[in-house]
C-alpha positions in Angstrom: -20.9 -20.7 -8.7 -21.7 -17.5 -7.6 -20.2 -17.5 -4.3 -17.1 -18.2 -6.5 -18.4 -14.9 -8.5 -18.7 -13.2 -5.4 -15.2 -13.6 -3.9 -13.6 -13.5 -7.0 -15.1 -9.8 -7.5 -14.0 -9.0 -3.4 -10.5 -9.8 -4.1 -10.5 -8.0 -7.4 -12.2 -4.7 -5.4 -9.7 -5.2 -2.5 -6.4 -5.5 -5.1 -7.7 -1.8 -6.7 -8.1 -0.1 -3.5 -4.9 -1.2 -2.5 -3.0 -0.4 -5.5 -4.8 2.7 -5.8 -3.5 3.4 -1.7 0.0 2.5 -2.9 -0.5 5.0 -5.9 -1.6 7.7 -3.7 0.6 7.2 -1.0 1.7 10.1 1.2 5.3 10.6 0.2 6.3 12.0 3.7 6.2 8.6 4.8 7.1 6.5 1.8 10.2 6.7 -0.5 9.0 5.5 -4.0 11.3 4.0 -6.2 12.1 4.1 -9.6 11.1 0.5 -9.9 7.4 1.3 -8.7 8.5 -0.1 -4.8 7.9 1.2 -2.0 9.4 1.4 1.2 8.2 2.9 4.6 10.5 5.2 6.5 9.8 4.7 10.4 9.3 8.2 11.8 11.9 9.4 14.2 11.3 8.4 17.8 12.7 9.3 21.7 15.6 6.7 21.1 16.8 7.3 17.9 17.3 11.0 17.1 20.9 10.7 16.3 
């Protein structure tokens, strides 16, 4: 039971932090919408400047 305590309290931490990431996201690379998504813009590279 409380290895089941254990991991239940991990996965609990791990879903804050990453909500919390998401939340704090650096907007220069993500384009939040106004449904709370996010999506990732890939940076511009050698072979597509256009």
């Amino acid at each position: 039971m409380k290895a089941f305590v254990t991991g239940t309290a991990l996965v609990a931490l791990g879903a804050v932090l990453t909500y919390t990431a998401l939340l704090s996201f650096d907007q220069s690379t993500a384009e939040r919408y106004q449904d709370g998504s996010v999506v990732l813009l890939d940076h511009a590279t050698s072979w597509d400047t256009d």
